[in-house]
PyMOL Python script that loads the backbone (N, CA, C, O; Angstrom):
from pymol import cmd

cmd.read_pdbstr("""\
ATOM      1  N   UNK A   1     -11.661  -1.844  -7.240  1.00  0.00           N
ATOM      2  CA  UNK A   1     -10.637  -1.267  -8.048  1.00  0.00           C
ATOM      3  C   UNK A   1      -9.286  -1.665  -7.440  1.00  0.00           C
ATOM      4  O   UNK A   1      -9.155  -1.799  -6.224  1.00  0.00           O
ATOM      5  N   UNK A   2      -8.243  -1.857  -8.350  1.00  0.00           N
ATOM      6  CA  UNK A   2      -6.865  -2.445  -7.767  1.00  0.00           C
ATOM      7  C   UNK A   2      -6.172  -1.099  -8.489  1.00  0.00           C
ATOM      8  O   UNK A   2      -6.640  -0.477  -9.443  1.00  0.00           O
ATOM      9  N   UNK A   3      -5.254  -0.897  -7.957  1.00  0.00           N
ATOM     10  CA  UNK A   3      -4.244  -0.157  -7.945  1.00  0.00           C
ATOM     11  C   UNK A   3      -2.750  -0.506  -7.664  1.00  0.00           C
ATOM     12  O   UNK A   3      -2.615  -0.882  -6.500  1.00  0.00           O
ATOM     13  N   UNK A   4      -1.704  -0.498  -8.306  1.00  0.00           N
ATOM     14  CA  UNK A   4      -0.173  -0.536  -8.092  1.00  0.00           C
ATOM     15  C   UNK A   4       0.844   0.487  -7.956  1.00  0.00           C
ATOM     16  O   UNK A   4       1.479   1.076  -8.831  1.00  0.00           O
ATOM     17  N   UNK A   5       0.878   0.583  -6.742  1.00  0.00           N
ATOM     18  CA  UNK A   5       1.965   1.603  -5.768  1.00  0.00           C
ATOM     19  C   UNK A   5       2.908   1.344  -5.695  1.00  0.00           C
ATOM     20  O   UNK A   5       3.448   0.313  -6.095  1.00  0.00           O
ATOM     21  N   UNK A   6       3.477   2.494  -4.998  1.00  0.00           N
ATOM     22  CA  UNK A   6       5.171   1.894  -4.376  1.00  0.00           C
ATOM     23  C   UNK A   6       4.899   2.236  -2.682  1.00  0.00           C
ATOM     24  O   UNK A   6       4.204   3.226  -2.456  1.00  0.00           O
ATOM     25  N   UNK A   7       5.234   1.737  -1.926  1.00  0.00           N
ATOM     26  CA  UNK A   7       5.856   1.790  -0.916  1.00  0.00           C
ATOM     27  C   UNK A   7       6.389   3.031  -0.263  1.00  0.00           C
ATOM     28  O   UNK A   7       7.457   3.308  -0.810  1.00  0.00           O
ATOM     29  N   UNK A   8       6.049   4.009   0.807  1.00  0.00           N
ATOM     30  CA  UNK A   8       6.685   4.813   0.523  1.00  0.00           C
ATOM     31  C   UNK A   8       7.055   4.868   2.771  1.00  0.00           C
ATOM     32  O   UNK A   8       8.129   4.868   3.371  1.00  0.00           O
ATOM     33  N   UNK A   9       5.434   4.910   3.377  1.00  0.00           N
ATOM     34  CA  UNK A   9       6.425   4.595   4.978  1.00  0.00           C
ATOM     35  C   UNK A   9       5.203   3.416   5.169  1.00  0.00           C
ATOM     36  O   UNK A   9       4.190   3.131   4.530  1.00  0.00           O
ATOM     37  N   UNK A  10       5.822   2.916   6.336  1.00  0.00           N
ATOM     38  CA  UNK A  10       5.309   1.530   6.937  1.00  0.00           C
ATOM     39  C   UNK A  10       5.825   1.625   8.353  1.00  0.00           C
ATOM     40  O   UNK A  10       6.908   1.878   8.879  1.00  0.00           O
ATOM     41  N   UNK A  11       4.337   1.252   8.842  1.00  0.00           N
ATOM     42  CA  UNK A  11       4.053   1.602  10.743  1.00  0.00           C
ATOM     43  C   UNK A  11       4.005  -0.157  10.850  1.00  0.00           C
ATOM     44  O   UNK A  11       3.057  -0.811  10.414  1.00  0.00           O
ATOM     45  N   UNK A  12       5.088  -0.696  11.445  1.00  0.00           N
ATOM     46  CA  UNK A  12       4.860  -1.967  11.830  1.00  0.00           C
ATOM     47  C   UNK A  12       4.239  -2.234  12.903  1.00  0.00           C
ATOM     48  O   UNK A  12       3.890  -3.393  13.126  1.00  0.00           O
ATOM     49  N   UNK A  13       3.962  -1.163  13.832  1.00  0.00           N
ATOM     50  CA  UNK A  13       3.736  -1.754  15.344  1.00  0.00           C
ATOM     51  C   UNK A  13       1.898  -1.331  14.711  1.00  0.00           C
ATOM     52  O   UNK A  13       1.186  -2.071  15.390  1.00  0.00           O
ATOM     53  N   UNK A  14       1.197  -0.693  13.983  1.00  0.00           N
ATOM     54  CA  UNK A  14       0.201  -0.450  13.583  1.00  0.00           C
ATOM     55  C   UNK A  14      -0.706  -1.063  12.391  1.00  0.00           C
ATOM     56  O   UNK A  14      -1.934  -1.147  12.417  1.00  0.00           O
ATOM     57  N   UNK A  15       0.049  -1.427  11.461  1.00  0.00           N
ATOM     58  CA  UNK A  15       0.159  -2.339  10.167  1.00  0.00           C
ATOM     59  C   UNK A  15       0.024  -0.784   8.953  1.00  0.00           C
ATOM     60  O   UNK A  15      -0.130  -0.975   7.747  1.00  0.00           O
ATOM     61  N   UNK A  16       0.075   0.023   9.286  1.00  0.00           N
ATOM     62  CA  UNK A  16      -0.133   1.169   8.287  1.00  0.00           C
ATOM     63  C   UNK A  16       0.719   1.305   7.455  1.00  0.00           C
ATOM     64  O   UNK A  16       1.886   1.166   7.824  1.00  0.00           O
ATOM     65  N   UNK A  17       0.395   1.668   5.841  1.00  0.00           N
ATOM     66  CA  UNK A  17       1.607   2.152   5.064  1.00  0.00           C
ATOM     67  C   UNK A  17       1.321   3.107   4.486  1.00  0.00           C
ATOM     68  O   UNK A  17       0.105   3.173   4.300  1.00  0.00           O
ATOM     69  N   UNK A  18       2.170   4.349   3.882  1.00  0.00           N
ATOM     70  CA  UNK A  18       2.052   5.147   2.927  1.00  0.00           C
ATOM     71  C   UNK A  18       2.265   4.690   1.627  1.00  0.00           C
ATOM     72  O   UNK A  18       3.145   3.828   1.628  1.00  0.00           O
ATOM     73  N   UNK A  19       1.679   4.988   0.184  1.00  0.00           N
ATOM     74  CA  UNK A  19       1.796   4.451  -1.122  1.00  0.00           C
ATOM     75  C   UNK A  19       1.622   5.411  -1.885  1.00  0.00           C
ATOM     76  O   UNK A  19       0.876   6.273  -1.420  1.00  0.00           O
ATOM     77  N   UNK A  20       2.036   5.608  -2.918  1.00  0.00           N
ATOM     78  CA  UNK A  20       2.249   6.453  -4.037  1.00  0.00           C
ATOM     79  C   UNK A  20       2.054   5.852  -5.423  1.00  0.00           C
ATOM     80  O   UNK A  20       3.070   5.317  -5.868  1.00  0.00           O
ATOM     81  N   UNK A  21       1.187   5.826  -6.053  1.00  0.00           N
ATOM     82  CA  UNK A  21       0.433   5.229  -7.300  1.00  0.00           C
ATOM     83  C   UNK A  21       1.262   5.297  -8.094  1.00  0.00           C
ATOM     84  O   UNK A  21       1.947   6.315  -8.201  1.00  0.00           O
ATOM     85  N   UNK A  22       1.478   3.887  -9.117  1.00  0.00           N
ATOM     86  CA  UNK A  22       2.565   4.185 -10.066  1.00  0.00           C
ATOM     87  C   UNK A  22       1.797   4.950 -10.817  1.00  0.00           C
ATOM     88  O   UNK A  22       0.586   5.143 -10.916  1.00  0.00           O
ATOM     89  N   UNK A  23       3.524   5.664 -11.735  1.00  0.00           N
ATOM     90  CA  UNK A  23       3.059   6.669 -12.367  1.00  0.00           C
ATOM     91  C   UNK A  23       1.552   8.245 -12.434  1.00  0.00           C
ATOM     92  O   UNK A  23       0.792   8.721 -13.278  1.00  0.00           O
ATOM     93  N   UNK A  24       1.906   8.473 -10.900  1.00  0.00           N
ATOM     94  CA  UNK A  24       1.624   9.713 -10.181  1.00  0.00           C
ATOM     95  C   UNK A  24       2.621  10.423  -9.524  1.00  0.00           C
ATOM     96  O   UNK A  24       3.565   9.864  -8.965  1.00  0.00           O
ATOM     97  N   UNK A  25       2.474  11.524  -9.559  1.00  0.00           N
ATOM     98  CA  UNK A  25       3.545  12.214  -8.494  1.00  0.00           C
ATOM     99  C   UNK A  25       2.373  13.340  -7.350  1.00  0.00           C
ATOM    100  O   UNK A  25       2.733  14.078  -6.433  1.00  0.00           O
ATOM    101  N   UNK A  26       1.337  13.152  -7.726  1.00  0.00           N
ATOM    102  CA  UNK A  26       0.495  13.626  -6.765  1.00  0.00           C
ATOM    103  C   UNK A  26      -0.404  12.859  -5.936  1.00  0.00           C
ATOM    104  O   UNK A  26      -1.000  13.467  -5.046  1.00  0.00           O
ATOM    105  N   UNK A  27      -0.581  11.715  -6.073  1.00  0.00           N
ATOM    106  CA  UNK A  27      -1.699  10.609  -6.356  1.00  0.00           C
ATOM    107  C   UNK A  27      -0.435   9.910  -4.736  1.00  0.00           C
ATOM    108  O   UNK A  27       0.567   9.237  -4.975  1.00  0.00           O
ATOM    109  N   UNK A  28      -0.758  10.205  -3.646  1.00  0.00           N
ATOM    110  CA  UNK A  28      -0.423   9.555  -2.408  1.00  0.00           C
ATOM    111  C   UNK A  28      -1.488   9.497  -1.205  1.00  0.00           C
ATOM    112  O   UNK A  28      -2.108  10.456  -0.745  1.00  0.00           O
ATOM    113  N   UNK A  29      -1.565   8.030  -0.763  1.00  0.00           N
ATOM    114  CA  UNK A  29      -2.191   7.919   0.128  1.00  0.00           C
ATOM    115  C   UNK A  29      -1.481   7.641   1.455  1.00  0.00           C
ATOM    116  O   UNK A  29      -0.466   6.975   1.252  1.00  0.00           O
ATOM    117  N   UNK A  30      -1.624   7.851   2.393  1.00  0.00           N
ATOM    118  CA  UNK A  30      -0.928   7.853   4.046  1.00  0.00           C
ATOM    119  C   UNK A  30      -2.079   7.232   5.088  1.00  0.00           C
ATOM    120  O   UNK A  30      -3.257   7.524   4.886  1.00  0.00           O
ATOM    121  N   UNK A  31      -1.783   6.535   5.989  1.00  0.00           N
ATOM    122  CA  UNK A  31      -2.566   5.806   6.596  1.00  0.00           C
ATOM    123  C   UNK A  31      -3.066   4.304   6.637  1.00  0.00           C
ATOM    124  O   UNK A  31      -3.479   3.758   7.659  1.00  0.00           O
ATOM    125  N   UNK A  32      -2.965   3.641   5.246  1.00  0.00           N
ATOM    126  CA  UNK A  32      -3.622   2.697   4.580  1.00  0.00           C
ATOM    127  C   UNK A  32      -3.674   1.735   5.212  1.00  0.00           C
ATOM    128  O   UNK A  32      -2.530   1.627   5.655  1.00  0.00           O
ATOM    129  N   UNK A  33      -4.407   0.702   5.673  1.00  0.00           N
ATOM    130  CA  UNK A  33      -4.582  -1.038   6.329  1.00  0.00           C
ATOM    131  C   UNK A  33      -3.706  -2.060   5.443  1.00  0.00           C
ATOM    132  O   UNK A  33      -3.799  -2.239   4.228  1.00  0.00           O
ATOM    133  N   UNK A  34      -3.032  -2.543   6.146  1.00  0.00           N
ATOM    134  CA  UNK A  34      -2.338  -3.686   5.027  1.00  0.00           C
ATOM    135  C   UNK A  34      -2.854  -4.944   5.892  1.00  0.00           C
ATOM    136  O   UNK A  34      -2.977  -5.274   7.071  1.00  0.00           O
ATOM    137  N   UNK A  35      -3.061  -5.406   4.701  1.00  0.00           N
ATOM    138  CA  UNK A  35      -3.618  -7.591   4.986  1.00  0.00           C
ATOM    139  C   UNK A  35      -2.569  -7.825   6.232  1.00  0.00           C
ATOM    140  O   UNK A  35      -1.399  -7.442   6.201  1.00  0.00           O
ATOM    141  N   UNK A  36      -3.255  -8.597   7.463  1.00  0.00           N
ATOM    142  CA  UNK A  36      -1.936  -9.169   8.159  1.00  0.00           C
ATOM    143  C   UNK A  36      -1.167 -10.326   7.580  1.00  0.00           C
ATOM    144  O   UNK A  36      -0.040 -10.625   7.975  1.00  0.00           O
ATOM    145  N   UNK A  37      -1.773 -10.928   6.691  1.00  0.00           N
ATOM    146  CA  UNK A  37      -1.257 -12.023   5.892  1.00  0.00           C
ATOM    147  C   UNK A  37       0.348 -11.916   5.365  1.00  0.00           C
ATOM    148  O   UNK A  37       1.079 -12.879   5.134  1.00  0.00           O
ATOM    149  N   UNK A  38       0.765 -10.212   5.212  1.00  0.00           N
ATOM    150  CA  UNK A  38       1.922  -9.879   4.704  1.00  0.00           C
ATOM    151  C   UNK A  38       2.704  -9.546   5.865  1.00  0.00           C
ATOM    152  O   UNK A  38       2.441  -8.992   6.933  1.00  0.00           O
ATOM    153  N   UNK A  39       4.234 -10.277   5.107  1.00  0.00           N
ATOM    154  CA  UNK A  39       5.106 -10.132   6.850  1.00  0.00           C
ATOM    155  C   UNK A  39       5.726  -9.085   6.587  1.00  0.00           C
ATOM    156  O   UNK A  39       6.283  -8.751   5.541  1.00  0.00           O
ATOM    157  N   UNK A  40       5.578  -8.310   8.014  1.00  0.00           N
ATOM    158  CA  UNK A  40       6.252  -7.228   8.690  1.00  0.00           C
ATOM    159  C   UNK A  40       7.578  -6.888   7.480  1.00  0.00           C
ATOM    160  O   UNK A  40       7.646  -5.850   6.822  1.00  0.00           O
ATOM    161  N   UNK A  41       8.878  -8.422   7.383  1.00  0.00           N
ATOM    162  CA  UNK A  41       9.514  -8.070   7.173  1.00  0.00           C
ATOM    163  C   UNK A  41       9.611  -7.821   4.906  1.00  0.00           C
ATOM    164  O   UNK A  41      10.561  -7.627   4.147  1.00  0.00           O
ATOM    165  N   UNK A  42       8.005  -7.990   4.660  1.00  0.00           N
ATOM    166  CA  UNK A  42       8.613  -8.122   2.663  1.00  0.00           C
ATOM    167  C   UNK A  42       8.054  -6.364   2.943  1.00  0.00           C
ATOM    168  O   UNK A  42       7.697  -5.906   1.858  1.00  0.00           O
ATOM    169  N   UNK A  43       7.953  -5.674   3.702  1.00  0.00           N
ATOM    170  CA  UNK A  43       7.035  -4.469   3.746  1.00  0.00           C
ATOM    171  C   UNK A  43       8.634  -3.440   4.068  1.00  0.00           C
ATOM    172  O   UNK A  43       9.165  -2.798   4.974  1.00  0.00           O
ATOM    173  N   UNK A  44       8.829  -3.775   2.884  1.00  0.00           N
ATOM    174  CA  UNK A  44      10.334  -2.569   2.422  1.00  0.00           C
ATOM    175  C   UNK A  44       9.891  -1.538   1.581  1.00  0.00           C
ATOM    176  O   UNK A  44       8.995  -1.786   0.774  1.00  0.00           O
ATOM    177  N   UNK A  45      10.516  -0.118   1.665  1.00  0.00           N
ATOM    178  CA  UNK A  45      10.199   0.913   0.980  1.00  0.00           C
ATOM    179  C   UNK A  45      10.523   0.889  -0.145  1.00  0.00           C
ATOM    180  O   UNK A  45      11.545   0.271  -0.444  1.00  0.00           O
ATOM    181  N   UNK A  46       9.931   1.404  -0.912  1.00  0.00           N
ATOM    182  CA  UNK A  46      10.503   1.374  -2.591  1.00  0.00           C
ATOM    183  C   UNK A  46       9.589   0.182  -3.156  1.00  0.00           C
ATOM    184  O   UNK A  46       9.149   0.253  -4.303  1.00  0.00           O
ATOM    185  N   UNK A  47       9.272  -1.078  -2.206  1.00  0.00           N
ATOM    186  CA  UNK A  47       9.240  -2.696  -3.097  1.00  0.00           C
ATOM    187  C   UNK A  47       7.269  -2.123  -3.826  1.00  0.00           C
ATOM    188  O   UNK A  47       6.537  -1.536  -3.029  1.00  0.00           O
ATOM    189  N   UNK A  48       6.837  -2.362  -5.026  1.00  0.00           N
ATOM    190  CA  UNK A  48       5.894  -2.726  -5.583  1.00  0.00           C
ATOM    191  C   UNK A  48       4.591  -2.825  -4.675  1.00  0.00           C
ATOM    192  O   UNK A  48       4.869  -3.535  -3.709  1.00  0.00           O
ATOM    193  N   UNK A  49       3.339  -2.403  -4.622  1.00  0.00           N
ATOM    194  CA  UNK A  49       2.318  -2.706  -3.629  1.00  0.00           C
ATOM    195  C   UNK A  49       1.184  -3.000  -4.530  1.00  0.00           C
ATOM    196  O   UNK A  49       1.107  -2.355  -5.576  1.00  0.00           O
ATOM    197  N   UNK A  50       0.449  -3.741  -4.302  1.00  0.00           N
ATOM    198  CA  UNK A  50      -1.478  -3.650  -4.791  1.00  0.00           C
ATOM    199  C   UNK A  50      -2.176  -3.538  -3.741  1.00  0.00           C
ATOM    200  O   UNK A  50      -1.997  -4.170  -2.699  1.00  0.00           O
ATOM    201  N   UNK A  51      -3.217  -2.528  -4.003  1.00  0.00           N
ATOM    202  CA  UNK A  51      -4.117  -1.638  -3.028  1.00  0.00           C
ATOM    203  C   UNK A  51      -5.478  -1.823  -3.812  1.00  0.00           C
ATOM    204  O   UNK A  51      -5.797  -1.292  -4.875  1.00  0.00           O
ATOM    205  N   UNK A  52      -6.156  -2.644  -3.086  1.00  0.00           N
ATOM    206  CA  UNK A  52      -7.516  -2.706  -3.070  1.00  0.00           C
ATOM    207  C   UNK A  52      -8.639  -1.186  -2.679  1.00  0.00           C
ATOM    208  O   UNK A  52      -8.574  -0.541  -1.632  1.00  0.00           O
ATOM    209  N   UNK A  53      -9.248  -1.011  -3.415  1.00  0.00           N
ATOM    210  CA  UNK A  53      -9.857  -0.123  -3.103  1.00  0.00           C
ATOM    211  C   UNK A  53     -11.407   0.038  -3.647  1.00  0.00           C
ATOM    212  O   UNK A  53     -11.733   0.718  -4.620  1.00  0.00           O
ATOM    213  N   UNK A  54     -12.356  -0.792  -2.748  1.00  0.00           N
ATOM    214  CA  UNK A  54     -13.502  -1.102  -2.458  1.00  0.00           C
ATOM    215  C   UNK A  54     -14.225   0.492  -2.795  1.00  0.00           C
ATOM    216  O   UNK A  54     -14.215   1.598  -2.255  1.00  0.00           O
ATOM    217  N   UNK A  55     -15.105  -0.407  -4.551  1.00  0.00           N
ATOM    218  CA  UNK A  55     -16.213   1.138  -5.195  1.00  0.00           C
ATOM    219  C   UNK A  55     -15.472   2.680  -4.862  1.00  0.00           C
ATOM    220  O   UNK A  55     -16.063   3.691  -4.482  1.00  0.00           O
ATOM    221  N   UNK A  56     -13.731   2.497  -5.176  1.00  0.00           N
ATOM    222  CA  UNK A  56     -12.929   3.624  -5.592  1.00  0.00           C
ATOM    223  C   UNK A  56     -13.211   4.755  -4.242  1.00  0.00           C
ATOM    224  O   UNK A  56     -13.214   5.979  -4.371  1.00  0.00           O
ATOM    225  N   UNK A  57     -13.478   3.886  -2.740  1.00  0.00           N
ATOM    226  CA  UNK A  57     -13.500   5.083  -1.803  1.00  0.00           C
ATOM    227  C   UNK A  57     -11.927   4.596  -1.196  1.00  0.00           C
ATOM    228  O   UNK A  57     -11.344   3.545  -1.463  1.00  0.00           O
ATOM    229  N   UNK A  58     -11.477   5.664  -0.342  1.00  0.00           N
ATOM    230  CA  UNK A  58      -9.708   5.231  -0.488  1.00  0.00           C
ATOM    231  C   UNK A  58     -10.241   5.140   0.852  1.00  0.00           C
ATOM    232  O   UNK A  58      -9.380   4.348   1.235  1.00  0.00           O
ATOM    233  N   UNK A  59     -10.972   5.309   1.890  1.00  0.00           N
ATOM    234  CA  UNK A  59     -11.074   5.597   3.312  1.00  0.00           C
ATOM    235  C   UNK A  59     -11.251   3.768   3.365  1.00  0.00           C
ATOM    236  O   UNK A  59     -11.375   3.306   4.500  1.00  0.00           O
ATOM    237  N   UNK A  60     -11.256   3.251   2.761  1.00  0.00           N
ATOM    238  CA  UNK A  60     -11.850   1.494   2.656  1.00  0.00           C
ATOM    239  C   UNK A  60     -10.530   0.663   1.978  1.00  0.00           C
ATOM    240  O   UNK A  60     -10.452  -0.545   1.757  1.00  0.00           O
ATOM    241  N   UNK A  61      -9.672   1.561   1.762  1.00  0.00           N
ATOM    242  CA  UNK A  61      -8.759   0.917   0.498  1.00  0.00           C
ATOM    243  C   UNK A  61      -7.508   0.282   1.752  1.00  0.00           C
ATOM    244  O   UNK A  61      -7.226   0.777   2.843  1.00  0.00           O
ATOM    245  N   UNK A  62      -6.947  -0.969   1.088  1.00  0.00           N
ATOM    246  CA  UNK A  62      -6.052  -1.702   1.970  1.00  0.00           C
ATOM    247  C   UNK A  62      -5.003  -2.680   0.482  1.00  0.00           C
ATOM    248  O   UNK A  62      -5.228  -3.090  -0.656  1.00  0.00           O
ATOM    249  N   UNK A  63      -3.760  -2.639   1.536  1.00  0.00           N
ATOM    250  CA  UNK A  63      -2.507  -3.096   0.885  1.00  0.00           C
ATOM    251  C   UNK A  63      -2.801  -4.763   0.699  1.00  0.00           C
ATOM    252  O   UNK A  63      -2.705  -5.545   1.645  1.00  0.00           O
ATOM    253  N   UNK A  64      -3.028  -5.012  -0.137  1.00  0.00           N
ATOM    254  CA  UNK A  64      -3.197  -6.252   0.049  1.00  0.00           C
ATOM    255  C   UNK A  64      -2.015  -7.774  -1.254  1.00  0.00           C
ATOM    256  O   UNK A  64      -2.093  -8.906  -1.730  1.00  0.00           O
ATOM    257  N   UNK A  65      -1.165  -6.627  -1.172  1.00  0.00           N
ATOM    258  CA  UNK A  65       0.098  -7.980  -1.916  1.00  0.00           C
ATOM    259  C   UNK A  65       1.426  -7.162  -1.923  1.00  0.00           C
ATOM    260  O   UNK A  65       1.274  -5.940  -1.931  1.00  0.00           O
ATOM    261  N   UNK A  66       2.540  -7.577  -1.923  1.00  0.00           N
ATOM    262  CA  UNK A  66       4.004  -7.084  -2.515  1.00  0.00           C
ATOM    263  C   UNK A  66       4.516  -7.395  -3.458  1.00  0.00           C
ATOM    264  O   UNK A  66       4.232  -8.482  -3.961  1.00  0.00           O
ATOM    265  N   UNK A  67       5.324  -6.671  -3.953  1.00  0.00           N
ATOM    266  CA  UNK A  67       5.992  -7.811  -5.120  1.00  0.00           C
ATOM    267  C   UNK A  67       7.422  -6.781  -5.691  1.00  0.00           C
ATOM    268  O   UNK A  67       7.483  -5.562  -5.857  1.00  0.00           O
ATOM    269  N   UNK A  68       8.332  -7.718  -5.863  1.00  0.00           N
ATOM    270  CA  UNK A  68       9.290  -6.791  -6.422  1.00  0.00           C
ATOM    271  C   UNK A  68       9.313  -6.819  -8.302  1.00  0.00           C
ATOM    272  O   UNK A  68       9.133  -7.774  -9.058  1.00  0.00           O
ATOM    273  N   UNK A  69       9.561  -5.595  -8.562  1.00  0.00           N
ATOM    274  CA  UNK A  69       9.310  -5.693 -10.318  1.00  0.00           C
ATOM    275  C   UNK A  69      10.489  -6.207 -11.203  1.00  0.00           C
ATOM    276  O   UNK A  69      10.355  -6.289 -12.424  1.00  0.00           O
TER     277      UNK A  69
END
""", "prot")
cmd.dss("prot")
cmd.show_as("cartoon", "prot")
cmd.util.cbc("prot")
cmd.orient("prot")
C-alpha cells in the first residue's frame, strides 16, 4: 500500500520522520524509516512524502520518495 503524506519532523542523525496522511488530521505516524537513497538535505518539513506500507502494517511502513506539489 502507498500512501501520500506531508512531512511533519525528521531525525537526521537517525533517518526517522514523522508524516501526516494527506487529507487526515488524525491519521499520523512518528518514528518511520526513510530510504537512505533520500538526501538528508530534500527531507524539509511541509515538502510531499510517499510511504510504503508493506500488507497495510505501519510497524514495516518506510518513506520512500519526496516531492514538492
Amino acid at each position: 500500500m502507498l500512501e501520500i503524506g506531508v512531512l511533519k519532523t525528521w531525525d537526521s542523525v537517525n533517518y526517522k520522520a514523522g508524516v501526516q496522511f494527506a487529507g487526515s488530521l488524525t491519521t499520523y505516524f512518528d518514528n518511520l524509516n526513510v530510504a537512505r537513497n533520500i538526501a538528508s538535505g530534500d527531507m524539509t518539513i511541509g515538502r510531499s512524502v510517499i510511504v510504503a506500507m508493506p500488507e497495510g502494517n505501519p510497524k514495516d511502513a518506510c518513506v520512500i520518495a519526496v516531492f514538492t506539489v
